[in-house]
C-alpha positions as CSV (number, residue, x, y, z in Angstrom):
1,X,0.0,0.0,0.0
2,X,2.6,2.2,0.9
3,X,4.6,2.2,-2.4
4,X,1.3,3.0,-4.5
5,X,0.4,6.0,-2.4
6,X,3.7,7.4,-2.6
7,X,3.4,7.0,-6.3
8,X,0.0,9.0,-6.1
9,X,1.1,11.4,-4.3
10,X,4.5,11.9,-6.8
11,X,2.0,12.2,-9.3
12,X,0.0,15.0,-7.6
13,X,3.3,16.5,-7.1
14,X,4.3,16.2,-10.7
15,X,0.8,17.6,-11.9
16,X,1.0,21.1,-9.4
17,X,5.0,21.4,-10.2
18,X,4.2,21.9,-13.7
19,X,2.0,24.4,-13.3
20,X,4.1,26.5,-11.6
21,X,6.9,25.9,-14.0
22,X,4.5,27.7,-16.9
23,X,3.8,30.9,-14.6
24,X,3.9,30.7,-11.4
25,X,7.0,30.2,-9.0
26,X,10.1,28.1,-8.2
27,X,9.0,24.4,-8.3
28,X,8.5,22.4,-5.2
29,X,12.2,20.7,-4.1
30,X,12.1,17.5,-6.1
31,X,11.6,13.9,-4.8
32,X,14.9,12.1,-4.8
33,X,12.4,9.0,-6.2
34,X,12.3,9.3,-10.1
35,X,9.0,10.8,-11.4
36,X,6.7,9.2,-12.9
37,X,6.0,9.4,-16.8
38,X,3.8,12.1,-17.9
39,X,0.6,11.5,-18.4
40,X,-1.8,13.4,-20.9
41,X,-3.6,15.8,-19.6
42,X,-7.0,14.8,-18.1
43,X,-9.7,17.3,-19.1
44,X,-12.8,17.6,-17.0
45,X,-15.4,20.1,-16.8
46,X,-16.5,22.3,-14.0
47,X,-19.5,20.0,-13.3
48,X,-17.3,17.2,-12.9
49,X,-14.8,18.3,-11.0
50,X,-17.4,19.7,-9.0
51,X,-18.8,16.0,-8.6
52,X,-15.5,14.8,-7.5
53,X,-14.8,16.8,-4.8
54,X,-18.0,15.8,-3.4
55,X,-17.4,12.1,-4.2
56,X,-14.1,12.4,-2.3
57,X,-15.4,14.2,0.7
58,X,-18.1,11.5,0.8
59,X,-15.4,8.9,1.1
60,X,-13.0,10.9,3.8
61,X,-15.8,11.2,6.1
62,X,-16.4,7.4,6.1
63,X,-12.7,6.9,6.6
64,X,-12.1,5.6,3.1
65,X,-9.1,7.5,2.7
66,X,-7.4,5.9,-0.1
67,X,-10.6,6.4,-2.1
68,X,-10.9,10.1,-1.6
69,X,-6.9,10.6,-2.4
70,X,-7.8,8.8,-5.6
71,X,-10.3,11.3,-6.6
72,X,-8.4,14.3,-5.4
73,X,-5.4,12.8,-7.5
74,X,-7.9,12.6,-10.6
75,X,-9.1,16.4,-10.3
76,X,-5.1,17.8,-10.0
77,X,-4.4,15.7,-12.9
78,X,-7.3,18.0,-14.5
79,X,-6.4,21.3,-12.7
80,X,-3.0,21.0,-10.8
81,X,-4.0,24.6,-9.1
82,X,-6.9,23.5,-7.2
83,X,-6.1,24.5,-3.9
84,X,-9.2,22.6,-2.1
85,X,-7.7,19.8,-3.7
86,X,-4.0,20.3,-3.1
87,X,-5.1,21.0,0.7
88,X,-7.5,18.1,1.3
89,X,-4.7,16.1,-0.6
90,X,-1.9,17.0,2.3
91,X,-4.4,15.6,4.5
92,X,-5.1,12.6,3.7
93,X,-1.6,11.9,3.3
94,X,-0.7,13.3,6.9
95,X,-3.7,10.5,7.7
96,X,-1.4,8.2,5.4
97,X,1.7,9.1,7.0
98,X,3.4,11.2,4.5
99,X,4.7,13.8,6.2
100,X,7.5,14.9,3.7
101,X,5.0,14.8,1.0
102,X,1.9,16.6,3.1
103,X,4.2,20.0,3.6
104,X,4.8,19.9,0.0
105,X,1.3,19.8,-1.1
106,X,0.3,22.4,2.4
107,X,2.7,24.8,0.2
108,X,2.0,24.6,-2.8
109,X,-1.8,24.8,-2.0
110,X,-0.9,28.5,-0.4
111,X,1.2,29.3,-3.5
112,X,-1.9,28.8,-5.2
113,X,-3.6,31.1,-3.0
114,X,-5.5,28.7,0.5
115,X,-4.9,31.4,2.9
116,X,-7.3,29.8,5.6
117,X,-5.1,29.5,7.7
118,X,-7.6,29.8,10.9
119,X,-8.9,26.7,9.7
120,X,-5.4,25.0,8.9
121,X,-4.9,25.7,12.7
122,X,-7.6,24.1,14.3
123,X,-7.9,20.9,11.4
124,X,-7.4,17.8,13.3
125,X,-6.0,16.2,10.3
126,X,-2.9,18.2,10.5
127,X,-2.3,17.4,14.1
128,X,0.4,14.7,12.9
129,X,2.5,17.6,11.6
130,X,2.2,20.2,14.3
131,X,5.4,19.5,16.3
132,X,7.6,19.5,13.2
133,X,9.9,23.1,12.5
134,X,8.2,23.1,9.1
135,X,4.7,23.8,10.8
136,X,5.8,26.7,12.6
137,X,7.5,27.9,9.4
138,X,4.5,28.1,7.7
139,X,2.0,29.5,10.4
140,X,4.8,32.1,10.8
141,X,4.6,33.3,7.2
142,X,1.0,33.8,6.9
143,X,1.3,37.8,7.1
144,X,3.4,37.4,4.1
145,X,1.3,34.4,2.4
146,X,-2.1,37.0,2.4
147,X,0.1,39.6,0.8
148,X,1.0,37.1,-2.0
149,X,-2.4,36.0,-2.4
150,X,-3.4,39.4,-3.0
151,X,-0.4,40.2,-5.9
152,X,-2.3,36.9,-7.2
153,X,-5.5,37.7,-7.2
154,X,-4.4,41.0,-8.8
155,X,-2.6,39.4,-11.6
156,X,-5.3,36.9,-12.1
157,X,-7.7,39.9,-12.6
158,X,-5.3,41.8,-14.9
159,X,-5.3,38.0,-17.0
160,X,-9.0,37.7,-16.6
161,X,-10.2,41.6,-17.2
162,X,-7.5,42.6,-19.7
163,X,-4.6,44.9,-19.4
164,X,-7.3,48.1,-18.8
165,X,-8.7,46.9,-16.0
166,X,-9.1,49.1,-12.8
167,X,-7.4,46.8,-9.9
168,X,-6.7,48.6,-6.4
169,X,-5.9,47.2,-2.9
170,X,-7.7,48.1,0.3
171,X,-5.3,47.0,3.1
172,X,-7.5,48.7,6.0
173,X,-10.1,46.0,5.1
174,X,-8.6,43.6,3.5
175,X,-10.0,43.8,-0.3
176,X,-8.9,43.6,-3.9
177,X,-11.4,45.7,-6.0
178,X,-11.3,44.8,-10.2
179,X,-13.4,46.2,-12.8
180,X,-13.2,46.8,-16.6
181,X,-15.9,49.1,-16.5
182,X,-15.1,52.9,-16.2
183,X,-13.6,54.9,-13.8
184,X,-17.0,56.6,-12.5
185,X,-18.6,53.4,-11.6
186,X,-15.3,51.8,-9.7
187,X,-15.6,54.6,-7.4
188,X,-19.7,54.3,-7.3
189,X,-18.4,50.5,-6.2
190,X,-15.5,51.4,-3.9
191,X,-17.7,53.5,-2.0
192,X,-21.1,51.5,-1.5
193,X,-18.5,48.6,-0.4
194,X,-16.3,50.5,2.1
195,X,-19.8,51.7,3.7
196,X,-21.5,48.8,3.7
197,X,-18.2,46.4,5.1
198,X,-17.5,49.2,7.9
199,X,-21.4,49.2,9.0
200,X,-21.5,45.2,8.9
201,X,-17.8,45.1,11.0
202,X,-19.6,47.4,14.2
203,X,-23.2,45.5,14.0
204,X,-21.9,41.6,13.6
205,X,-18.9,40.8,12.2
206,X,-15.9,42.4,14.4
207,X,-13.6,42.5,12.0
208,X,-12.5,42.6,8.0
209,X,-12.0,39.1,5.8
210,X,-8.8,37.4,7.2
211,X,-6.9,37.4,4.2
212,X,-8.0,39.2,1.3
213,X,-11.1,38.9,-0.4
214,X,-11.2,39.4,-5.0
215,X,-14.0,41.9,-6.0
216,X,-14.5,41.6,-9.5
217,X,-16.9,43.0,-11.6
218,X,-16.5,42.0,-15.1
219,X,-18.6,43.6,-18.4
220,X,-22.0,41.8,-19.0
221,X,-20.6,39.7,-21.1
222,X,-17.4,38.7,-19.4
223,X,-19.7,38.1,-16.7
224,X,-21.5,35.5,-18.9
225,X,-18.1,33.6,-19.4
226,X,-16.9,33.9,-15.2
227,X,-20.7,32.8,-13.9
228,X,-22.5,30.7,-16.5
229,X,-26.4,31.4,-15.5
230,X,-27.5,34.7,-16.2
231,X,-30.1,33.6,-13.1
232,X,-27.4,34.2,-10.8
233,X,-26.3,38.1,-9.6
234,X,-23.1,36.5,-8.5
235,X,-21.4,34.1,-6.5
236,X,-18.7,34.1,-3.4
237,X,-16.1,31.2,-3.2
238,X,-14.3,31.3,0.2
239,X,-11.9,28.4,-0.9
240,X,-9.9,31.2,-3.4
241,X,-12.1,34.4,-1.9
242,X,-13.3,35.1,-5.4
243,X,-16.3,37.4,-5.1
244,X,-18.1,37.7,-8.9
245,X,-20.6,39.6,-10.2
246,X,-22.9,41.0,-12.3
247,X,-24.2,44.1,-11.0
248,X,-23.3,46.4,-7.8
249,X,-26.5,46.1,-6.1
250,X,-28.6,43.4,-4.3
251,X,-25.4,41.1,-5.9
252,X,-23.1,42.5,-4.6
253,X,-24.6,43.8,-0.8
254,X,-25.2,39.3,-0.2
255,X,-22.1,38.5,-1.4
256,X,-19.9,41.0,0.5
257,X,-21.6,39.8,3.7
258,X,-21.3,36.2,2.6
259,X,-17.1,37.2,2.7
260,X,-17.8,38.9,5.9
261,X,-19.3,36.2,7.5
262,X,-17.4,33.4,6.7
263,X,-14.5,35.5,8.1
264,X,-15.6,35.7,11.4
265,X,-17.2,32.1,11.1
266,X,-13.1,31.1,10.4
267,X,-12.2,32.5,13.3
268,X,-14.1,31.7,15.6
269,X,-13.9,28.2,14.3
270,X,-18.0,28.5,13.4
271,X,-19.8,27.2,10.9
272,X,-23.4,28.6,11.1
273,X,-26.4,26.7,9.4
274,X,-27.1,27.9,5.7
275,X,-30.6,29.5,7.2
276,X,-28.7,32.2,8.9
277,X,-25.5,32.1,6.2
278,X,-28.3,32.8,3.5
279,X,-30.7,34.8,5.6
280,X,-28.0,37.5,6.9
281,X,-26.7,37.9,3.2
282,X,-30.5,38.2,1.6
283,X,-31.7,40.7,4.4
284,X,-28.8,43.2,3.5
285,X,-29.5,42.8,-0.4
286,X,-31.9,45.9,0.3
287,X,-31.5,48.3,3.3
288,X,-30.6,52.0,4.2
289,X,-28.7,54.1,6.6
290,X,-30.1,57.2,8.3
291,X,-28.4,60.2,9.7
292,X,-27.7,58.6,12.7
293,X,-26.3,55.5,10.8
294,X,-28.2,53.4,11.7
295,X,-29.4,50.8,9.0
296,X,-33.2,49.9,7.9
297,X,-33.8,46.6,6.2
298,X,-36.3,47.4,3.4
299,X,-38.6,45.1,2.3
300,X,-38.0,43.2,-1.3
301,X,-39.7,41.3,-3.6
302,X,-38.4,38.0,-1.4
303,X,-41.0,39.1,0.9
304,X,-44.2,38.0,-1.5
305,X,-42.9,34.2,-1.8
306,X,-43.0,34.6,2.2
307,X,-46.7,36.2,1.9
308,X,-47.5,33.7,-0.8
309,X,-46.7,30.8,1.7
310,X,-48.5,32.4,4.6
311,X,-51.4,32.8,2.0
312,X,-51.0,28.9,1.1
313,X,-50.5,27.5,5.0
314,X,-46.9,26.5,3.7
315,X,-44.6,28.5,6.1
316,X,-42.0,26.3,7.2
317,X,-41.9,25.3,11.0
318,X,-39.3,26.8,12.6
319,X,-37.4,23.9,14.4
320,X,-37.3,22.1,11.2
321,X,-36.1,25.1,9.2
322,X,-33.6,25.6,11.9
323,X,-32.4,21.7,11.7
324,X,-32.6,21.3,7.8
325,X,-28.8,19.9,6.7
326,X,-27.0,22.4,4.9
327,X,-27.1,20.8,1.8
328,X,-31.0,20.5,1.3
329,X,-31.3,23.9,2.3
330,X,-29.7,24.8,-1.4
331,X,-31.4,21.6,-2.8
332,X,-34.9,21.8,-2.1
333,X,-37.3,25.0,-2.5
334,X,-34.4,27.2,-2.5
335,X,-35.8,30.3,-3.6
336,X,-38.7,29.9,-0.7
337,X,-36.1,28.8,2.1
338,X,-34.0,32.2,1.2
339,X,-36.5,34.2,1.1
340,X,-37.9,33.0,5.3
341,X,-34.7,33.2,6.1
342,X,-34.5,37.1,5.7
343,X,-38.2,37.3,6.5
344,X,-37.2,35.5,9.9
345,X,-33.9,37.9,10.6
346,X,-36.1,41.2,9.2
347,X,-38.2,39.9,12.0
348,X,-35.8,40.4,14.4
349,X,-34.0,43.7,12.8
350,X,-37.4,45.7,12.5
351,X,-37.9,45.0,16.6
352,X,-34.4,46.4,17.1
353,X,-32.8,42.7,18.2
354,X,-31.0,41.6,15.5
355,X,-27.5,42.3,16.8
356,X,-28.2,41.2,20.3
357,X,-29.5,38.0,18.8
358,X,-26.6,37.0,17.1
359,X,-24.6,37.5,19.9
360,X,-26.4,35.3,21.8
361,X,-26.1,32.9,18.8
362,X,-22.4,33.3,18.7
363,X,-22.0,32.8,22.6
364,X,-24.8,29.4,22.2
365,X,-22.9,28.0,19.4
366,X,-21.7,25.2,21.1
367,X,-24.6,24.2,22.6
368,X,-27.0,24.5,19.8
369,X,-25.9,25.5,16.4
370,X,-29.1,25.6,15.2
371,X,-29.9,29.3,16.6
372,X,-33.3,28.1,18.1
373,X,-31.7,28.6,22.0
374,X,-30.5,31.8,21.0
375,X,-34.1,32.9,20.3
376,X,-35.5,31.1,23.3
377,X,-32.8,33.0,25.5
378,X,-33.8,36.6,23.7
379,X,-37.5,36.7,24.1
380,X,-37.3,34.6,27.5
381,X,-40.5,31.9,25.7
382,X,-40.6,28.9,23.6
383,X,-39.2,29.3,20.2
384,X,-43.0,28.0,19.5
385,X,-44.2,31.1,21.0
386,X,-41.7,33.5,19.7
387,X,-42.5,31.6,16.2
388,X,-46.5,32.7,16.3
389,X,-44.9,36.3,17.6
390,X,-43.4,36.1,14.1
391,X,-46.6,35.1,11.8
392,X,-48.6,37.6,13.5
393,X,-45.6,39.8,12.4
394,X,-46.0,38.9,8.8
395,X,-50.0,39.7,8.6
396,X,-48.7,43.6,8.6
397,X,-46.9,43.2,5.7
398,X,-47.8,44.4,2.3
399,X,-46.7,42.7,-0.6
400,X,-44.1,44.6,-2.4
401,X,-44.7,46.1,-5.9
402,X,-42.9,44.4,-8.6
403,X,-43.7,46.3,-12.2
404,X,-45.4,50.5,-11.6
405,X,-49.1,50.1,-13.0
406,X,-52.0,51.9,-14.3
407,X,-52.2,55.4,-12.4
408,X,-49.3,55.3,-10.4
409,X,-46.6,57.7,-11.0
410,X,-43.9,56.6,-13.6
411,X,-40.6,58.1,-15.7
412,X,-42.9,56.1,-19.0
413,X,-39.3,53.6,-19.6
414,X,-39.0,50.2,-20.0
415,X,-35.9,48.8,-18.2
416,X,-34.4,45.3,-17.5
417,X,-31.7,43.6,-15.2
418,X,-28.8,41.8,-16.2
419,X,-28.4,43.9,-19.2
420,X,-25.7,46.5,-17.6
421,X,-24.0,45.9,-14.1
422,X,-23.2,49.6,-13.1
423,X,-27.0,50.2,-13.7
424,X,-30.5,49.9,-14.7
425,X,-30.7,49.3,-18.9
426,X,-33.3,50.7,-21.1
427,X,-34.8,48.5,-23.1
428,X,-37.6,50.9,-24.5
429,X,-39.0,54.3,-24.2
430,X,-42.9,54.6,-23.8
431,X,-43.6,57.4,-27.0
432,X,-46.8,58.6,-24.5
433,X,-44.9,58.7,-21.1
434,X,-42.9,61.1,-19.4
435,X,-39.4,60.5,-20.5
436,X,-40.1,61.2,-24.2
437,X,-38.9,64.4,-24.8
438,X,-35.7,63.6,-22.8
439,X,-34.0,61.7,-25.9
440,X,-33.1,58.4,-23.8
441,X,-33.4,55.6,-26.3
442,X,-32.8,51.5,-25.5
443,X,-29.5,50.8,-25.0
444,X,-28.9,53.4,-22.1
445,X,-27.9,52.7,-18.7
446,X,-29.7,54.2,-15.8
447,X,-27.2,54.6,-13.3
448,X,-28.9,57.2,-10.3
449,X,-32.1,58.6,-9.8
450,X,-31.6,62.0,-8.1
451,X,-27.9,61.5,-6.6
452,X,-28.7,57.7,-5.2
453,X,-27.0,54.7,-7.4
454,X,-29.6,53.0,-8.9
455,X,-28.3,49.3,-9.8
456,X,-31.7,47.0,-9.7
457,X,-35.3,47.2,-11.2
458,X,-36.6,46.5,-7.8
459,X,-34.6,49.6,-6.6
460,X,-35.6,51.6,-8.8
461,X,-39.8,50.6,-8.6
462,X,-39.4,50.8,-5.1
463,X,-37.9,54.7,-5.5
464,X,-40.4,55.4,-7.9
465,X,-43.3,54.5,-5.9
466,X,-42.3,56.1,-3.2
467,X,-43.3,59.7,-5.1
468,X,-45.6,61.5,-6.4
469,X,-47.2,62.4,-10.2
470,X,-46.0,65.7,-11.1
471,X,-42.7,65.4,-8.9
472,X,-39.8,65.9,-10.9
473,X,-36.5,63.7,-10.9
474,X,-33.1,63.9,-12.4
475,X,-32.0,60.8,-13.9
476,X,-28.3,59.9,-14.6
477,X,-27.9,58.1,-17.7
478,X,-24.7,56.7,-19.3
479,X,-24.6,55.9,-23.2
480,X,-21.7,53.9,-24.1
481,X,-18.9,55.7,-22.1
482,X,-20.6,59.5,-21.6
483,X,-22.7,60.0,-19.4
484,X,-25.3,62.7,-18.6
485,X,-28.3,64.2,-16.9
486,X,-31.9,64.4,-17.6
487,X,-34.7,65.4,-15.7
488,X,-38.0,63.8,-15.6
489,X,-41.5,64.6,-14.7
490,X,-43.0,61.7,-13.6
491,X,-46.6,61.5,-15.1
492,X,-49.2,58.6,-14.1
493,X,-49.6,55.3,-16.4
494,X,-53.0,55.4,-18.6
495,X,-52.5,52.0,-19.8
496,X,-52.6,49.1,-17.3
497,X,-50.8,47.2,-20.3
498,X,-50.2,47.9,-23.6
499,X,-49.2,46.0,-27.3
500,X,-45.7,47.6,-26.7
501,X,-45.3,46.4,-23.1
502,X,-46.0,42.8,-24.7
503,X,-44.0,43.1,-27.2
504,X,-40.6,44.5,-25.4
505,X,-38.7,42.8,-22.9
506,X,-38.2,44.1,-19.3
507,X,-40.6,46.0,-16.8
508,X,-42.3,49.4,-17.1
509,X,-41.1,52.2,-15.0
């Protein structure tokens, strides 16, 4: 047995060694045993590599080491800079007892940019290779290893954006911010991000990401390449603390507090239930601050498939939402579990608890990770009682609007998402409405509606409908790369739908 693992693992070793030998670093120091004969490269997609890795954690957890190594072997024959890989490898061969080979893979994982090194600390797996000098070597060089994994993550943006990108590093908090849109909108992004991390850092999270956390925010159609369904805003990956997306709004508010969270969840060696992971980063998709700075979660469009439930008797019961496994929480009625989830935490935010709710949670982790003792503590009642405290809550809400209709006030525009990430695009002008003297055509970009950034149609029907017919707004519109200012206004709609509102894609404004 011994002789074919150590062949594996030369193989593995091979596989990342070459990839730093075509742009990345020194290799690894070479095994005195000859390597073994290159192979061709294997080729696998995303969706099966993606099937691997949870093929080989299925066999780790039952012990079946050898199997998972096998299947960690096959993906770095596929992509030798997988660092999940390359780390999960060095495990299972400290369970093997490779030790020599273990620090090799360790490194090479954080040349390829693992910088969780809070969770490298605390893994049990490793524990075999704590008293050597070569551990303390590398927990003493994390400081340096988060400064290379941010010259990385620049350089992979420059590769992946194109040599006019707009990459900058924010040391105070620990982010790399990329764009290859213009100048005006990276500082519309730098801005809503530094506000929104600093407010999220006094309410809940304590501090900034760890190590550094990518920003990118590629054009539309880039964006189509780097995320694949044009049904997702964006996506966070903590294992190389990627954050992509597609616009600067609702996308990118839940995924910035996705990277906040799992920070503080990595170092307080947490790992909170996907109801309060998804339900934290929904709630702050839409909120304000006032003067005082305090925030105010708004209510969005999430809030009718909560309603709709309520309507249908089909609200989850809290103690099995609360215990649901991780995995079925992303599996099974998705879209309805997200949205309770911020209903539940709105809940507690509109009463003013929020914050002293999740500390409780954080201080009750160990004995329920759940978050129902946490609630039980705060109102001092059953979570069963709290729970019907809740419902009663939700039979004061309204729905929320979704499109303007017939006689309420409107800019007469036809705009869609997904179309423009800096903005709101225009898809078509309504030649009876209000903005038809203004000469916006499709193709424009709505990117603020009287000096507030503007980035999602919700956003935008919500601000509308929040005024009156006859009140006048100024619109600012880019076209291409200039941008301008028109003012609008805002006239009632006569027609509660119309042959053109048929015909054109996106929702009237």
């Amino acid at each position: 047995m011994g002789g074919q693992w150590a062949t594996q693992i030369r193989v593995m070793l091979s596989c990342a060694a070459g990839a730093i030998l075509v742009g990345w670093t020194s290799p690894p120091e070479q095994s005195s045993q000859p390597a073994p004969a290159r192979e061709a490269p294997l080729r696998l997609d995303d969706d099966s590599v993606a099937a691997l890795h949870e093929e080989a954690a299925a066999h780790y957890a039952a012990g079946r080491t050898e199997e998972a190594l096998s299947a960690w072997v096959r993906i770095l024959k596929s992509r030798p800079r997988d660092t999940a890989a390359l780390y999960n490898s060095a495990c299972a061969v400290t369970r093997l007892g490779f030790p020599d080979e273990a620090f090799k893979l360790l490194n090479l994982a954080v040349q390829f940019g693992f910088v969780n090194f809070e969770h490298l600390k605390r893994d049990p797996d490793l524990a075999a290779l704590r008293s050597d000098p070569r551990y303390e070597e590398l927990i003493s060089s994390i400081e340096r290893r988060y400064a290379e994994a941010a010259e990385h993550m620049e350089r992979w943006s420059r590769e992946t954006l194109g040599s006019g990108a707009i990459i900058e590093r924010d040391e105070s908090l620990r982010l790399v911010l990329a764009t290859n849109l213009d100048r005006e909108t990276f500082e519309r992004m730098r801005k809503s991000i530094q506000e929104q991390v600093r407010l999220q850092i006094e309410m809940l999270f304590d501090g900034p990401p760890n190590s550094y956390v990518l920003v990118l925010v590629p054009t539309p159609e880039k964006a189509d390449e780097l995320i694949g369904s044009v049904y997702v805003g964006g996506y966070y990956d903590h294992d190389t603390r990627r954050l992509v997306l597609r616009d600067l709004g609702p996308s990118l508010r839940h995924e910035i507090t996705h990277a906040l969270h799992h920070g503080q969840m990595d170092r307080l060696g947490q790992s909170h239930p996907m109801w309060i992971q998804e339900g934290l980063a929904s709630m702050f998709e839409m909120y304000d601050v006032g003067p005082e700075g305090r925030y105010r979660v708004l209510d969005n469009t999430r809030l009718n498939i909560v309603l709709n439930l309520r309507r249908a008797a089909s609200l989850s019961k809290w103690r099995a939402f609360f215990a649901q496994e991780d995995d079925r929480f992303n599996r099974v009625r998705a879209r309805a579990k997200y949205a309770e989830a911020r209903a539940i935490l709105q809940f507690l935010a509109e009463q003013g608890r929020l914050e002293e709710w999740y500390r409780l949670y954080l201080s009750t982790y160990r004995e329920d990770r759940s978050g129902a003792l946490a609630l039980e503590r705060l109102f001092g009642r059953s979570l069963d009682e709290v729970e019907r405290e809740y419902r009663a809550w939700l039979g004061t809400k309204d729905r929320v609007a979704e499109k303007v209709r017939r006689d309420q006030p409107s800019l007469g525009l036809w705009v869609a998402d997904q179309a423009a990430n800096d903005g709101v695009q225009i898809v078509g002008v309504n030649l009876a409405g209000a903005a038809k003297q203004t000469g916006l055509r499709a193709g424009d970009v709505l990117t603020e509606i009287d000096g507030r950034p503007t980035y999602a149609v919700e956003e935008l029907v919500a601000d509308i409908l929040r005024r009156r017919a006859g009140e006048e707004v100024t619109l600012r519109v880019r076209r291409g790369k200039a941008y301008r200012e028109v003012k609008v206004i805002l006239q009632p709609i006569r027609e509660s739908r119309t042959t053109r509102d048929v015909e054109e894609p996106g929702v009237p404004v």
